[in-house]
C-alpha positions as CSV (number, residue, x, y, z in Angstrom):
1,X,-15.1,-2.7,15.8
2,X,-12.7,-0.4,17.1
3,X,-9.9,-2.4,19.6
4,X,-10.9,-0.8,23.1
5,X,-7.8,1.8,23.8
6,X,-7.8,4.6,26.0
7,X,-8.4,7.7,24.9
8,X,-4.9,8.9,25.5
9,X,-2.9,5.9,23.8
10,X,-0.8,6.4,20.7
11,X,1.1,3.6,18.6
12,X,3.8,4.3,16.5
13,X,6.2,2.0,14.3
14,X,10.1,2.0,14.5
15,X,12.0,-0.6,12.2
16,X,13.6,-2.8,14.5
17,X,15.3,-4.2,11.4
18,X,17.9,-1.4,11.7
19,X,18.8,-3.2,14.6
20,X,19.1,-6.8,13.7
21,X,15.8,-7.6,15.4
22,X,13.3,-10.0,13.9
23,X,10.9,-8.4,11.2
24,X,8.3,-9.8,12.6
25,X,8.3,-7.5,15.3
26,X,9.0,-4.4,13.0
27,X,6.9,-1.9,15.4
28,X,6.7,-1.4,18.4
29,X,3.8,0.1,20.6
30,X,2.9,1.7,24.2
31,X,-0.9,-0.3,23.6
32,X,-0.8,-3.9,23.9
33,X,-3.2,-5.1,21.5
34,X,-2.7,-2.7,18.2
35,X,0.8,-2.3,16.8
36,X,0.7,-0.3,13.7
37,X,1.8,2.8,13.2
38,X,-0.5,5.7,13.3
39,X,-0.5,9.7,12.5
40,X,0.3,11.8,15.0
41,X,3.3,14.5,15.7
42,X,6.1,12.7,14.6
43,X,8.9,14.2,12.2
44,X,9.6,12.9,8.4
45,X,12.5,11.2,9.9
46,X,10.7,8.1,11.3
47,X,8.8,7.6,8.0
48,X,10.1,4.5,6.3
49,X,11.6,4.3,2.5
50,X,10.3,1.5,0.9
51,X,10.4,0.0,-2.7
52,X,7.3,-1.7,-4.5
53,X,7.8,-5.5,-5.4
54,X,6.3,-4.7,-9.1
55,X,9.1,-2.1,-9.4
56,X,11.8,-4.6,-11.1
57,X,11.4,-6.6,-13.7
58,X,9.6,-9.9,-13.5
59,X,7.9,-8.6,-10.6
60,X,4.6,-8.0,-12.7
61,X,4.2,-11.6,-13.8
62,X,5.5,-12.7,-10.4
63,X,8.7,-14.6,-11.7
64,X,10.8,-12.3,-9.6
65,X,12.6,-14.1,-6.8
66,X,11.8,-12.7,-3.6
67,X,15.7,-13.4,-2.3
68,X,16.2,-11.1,-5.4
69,X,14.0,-8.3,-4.7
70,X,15.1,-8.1,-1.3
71,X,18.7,-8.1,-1.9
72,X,18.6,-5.0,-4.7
73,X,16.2,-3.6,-1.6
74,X,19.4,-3.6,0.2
75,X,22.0,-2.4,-1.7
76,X,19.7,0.2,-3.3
77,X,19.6,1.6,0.2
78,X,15.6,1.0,0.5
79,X,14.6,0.6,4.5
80,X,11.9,-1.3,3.7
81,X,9.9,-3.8,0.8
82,X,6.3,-4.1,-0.6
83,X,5.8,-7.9,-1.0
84,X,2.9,-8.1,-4.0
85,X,0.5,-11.3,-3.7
86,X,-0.5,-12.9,-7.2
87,X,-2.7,-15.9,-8.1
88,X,0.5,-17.7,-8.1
89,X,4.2,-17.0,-8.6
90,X,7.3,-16.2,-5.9
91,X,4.2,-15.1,-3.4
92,X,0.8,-16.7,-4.4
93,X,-2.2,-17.3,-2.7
94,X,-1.4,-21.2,-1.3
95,X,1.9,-19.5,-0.2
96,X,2.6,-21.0,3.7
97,X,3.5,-19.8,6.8
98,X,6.6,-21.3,7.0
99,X,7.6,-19.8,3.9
100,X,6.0,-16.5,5.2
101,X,8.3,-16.7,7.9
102,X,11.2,-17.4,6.2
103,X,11.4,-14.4,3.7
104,X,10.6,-12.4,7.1
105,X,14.0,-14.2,8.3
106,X,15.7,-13.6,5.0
107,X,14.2,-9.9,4.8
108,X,15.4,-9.0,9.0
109,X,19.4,-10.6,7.6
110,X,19.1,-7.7,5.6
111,X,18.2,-4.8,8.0
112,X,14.6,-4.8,5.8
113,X,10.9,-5.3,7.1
114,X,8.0,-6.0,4.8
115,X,5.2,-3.0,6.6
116,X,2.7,-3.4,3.7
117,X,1.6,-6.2,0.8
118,X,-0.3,-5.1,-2.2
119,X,-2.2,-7.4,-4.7
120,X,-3.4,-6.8,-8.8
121,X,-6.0,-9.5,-8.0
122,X,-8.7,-7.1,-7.8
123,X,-8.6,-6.0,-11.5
124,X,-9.7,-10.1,-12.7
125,X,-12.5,-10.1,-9.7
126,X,-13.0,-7.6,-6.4
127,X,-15.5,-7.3,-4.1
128,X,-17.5,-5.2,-5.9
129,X,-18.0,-7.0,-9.4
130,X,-21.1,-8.0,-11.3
131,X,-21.4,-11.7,-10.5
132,X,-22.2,-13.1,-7.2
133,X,-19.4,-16.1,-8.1
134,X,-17.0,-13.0,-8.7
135,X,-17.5,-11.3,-5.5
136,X,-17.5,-14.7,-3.1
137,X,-14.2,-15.3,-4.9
138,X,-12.9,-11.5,-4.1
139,X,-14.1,-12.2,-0.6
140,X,-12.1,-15.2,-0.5
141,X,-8.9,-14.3,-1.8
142,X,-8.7,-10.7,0.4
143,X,-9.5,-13.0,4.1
144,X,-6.5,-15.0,2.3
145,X,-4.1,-12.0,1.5
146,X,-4.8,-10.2,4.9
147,X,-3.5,-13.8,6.7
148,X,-0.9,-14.0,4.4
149,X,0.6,-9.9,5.1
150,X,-0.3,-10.9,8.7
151,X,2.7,-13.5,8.4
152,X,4.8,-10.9,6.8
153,X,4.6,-9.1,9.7
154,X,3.0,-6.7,7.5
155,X,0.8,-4.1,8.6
156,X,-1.4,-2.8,6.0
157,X,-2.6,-4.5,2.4
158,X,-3.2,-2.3,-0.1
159,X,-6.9,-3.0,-1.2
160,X,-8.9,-2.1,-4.2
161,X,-12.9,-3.2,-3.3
162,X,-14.2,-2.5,-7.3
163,X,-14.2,-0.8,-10.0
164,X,-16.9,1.1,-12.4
165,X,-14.4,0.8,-15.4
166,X,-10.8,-0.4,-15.5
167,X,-9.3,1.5,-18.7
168,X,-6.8,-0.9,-19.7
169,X,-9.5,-4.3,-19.8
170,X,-12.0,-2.6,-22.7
171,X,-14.1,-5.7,-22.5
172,X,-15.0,-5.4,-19.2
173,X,-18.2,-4.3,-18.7
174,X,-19.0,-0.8,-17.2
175,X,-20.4,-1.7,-13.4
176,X,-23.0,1.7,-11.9
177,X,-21.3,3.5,-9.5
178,X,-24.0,2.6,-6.9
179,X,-24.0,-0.8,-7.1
180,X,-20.0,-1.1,-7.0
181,X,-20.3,1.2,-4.1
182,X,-23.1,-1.1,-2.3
183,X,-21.3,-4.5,-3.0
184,X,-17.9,-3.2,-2.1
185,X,-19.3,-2.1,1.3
186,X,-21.1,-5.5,2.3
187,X,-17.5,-7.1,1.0
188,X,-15.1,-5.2,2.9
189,X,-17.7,-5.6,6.4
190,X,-17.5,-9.5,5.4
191,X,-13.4,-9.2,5.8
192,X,-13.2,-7.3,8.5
193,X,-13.2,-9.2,11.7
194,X,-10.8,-11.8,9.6
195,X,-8.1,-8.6,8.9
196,X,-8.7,-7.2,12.7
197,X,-8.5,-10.7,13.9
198,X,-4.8,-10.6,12.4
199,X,-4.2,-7.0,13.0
200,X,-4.0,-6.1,9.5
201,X,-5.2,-3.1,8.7
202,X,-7.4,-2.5,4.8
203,X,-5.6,0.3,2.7
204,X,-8.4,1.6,-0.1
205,X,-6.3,2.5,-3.0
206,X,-6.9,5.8,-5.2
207,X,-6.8,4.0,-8.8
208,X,-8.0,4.8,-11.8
209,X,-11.4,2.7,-11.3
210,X,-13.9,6.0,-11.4
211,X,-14.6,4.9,-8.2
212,X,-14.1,7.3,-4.7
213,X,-12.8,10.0,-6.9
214,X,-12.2,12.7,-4.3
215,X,-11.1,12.8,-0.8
216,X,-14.8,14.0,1.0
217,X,-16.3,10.8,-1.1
218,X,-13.1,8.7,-0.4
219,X,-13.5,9.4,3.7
220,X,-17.6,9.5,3.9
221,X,-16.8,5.6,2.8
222,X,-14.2,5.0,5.0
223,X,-16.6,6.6,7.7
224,X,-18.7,4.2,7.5
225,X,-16.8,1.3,8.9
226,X,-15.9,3.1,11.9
227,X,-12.9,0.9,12.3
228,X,-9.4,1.4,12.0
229,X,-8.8,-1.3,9.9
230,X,-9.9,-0.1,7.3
231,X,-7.9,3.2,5.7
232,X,-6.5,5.1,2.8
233,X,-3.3,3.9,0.5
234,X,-2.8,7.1,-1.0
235,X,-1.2,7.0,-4.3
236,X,0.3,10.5,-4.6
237,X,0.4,10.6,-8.5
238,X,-2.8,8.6,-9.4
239,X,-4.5,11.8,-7.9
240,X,-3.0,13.9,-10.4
241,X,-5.7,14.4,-13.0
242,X,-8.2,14.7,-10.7
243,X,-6.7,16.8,-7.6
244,X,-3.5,17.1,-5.4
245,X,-2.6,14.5,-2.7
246,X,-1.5,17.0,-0.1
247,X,-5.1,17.8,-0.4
248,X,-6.1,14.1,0.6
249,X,-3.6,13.8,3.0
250,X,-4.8,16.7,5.0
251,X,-8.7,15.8,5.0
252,X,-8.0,12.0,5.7
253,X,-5.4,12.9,8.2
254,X,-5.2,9.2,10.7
255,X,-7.0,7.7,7.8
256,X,-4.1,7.5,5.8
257,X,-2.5,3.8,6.3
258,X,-0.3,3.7,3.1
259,X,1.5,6.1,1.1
260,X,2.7,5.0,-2.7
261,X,5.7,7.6,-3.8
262,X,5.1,8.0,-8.0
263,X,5.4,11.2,-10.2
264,X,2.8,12.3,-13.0
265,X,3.0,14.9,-15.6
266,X,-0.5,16.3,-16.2
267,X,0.0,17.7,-19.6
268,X,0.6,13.9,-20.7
269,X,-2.9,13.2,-19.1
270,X,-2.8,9.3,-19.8
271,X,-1.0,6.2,-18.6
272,X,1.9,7.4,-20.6
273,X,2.5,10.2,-17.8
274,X,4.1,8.3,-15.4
275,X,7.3,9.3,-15.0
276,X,10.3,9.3,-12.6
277,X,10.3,11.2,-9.1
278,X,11.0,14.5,-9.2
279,X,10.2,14.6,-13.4
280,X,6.6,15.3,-12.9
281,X,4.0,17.4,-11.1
282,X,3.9,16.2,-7.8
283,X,4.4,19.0,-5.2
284,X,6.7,17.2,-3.5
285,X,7.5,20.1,-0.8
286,X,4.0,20.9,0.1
287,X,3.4,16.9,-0.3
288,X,5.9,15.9,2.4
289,X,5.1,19.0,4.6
290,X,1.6,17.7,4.6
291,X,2.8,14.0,5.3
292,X,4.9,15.8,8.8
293,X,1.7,17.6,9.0
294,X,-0.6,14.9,9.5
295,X,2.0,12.7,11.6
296,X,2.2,9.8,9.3
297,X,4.8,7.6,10.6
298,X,4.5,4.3,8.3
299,X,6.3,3.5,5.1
300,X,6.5,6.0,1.9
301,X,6.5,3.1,-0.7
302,X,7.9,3.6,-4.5
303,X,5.7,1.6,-6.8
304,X,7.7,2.3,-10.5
305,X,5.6,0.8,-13.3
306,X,6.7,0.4,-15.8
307,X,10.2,-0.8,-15.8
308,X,13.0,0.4,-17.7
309,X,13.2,-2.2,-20.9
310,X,16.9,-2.6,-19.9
311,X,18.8,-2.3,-17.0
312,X,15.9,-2.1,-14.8
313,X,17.9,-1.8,-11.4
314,X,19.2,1.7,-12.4
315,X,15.4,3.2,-12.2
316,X,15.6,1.6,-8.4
317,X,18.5,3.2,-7.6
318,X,17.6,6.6,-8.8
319,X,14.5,6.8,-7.2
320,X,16.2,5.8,-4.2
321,X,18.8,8.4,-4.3
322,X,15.1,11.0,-5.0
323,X,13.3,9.8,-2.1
324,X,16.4,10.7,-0.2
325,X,16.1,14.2,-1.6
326,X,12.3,14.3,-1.2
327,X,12.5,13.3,2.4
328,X,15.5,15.5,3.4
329,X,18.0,12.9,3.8
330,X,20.5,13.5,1.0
């Protein structure tokens, strides 16, 4: 269902943690009952630079502290954070409000917000798997993470409904595209009055899955729910071998909810192509003209897997100091 606005309202997101305010109210909106940011005309200057919980080490196997990550946030000059939500770990599924609002306490102290939450739950079981047990469990733990970013203050969780292969679990079997597409669909209707009853919207994640593999196929599904939501992470680089993101960005246009910042080099062609901002293939001046294009206003978030082996931190400053370049603020 689509909240009942005029036709003439527009919501946008300014970071109220610049100014000592509580997280929790990180945006601020003109409507009454939706406040996320949206696309519309709004410059590159009120887009937000954000840094991916997975991007320092032990954030992958959730041993990173959250007081940690938010604290190199901060000195690395990051505006804003992308809390990650595991099975367990700093920020697990039985994690409370009250601890909820006390990173969102911790995280305001620091001049951050938390805008977005992202999971790897999906890859063990997503709405879209083989087994009915599977997909009642993906059902469950996604009405569970939307609450959970909805205590953040966070606005958008970054959502992956299936997958017809994952490359990097060879024994998992090899789901048909139809019925991942089916089962995905009947999953994500089943979460959606639970993520707008919280006001959190579902960002559909570009991944290597073989699974909405273009940006016609990835809206025509979006389409569907005729909700807003329900949207597009766009993950600039895992487009790469496939197409260009400032190619998505401009057919999805307000269906874009999340951004990820990552750099690719196509001649590499596999996993082992990931590679620092500004080292790949990424187009970054047509990408960011596209972003001011299309009005996005939310955060641009830096997810950098992997790590360096050693003295991790130094990848999170430099890609700070690359974002700044990228978005014209050196």
């Amino acid at each position: 269902m689509k909240p009942n606005l005029p036709a003439s309202t527009v919501c946008f997101s300014v970071p109220l943690g610049w100014l000592g305010c509580n997280a929790l109210d990180h945006t601020f909106s003109v409507c009454s009952s939706v406040q996320f940011w949206t696309t519309g005309s709004i410059s590159n200057s009120m887009v937000l630079k954000s840094i991916n919980y997975w991007s320092m080490s032990g954030g992958l196997d959730g041993t990173l502290e959250v007081s940690t990550f938010l604290n190199a946030a901060k000195k690395y000059g990051y505006q804003a954070v992308e809390l990650c939500i595991g099975e367990s770990g700093a920020l697990g599924l039985d994690v409370t409000e009250s601890r909820c609002s006390e990173i969102v306490e911790e995280a305001a102290s620091l001049g951050l917000t938390v805008p977005s939450t992202a999971s790897g739950l999906y890859w063990g079981r997503a709405l879209g798997d083989g087994t009915e047990a599977a997909r009642n469990q993906a059902i469950d733990d996604l009405e569970k993470m939307v609450q959970i970013s909805a205590w953040l203050g966070a606005k958008t969780h970054l959502t992956i409904p299936g997958a017809v292969e994952v490359f990097f679990l060879p024994e998992r079997e090899i789901l048909p595209y139809d019925h991942v597409y089916r089962y995905a669909t009947e999953g994500l209707r089943k979460v959606l009055p639970a993520a707008e009853a919280v006001g959190v919207r579902m960002g559909i994640e570009n991944v290597w899955n073989k699974f909405l593999m273009s940006p016609v196929e990835m809206k025509a599904f979006l389409d569907q729910f005729d909700s807003p939501y329900i949207g597009s992470y766009l993950d600039v680089a895992n487009i790469l071998p496939f197409g260009y993101p400032e190619q998505w960005l401009r057919i999805l246009k307000d269906k874009i909810v999340g951004i990820h910042f990552k750099d690719f080099r196509r001649s590499v062609g596999t996993i082992e192509g990931f590679v620092d901002l500004l080292e790949g293939d990424v187009n970054w001046p047509d990408l960011v003209k596209a972003i001011d294009e299309i009005g996005y206003s939310g955060p641009v978030v830096a997810e950098m897997i992997p790590y360096y082996r050693h003295h991790s931190e130094v990848r999170i400053a430099n890609t700070s100091r690359a974002m700044d370049a990228i978005l014209g603020r050196a």
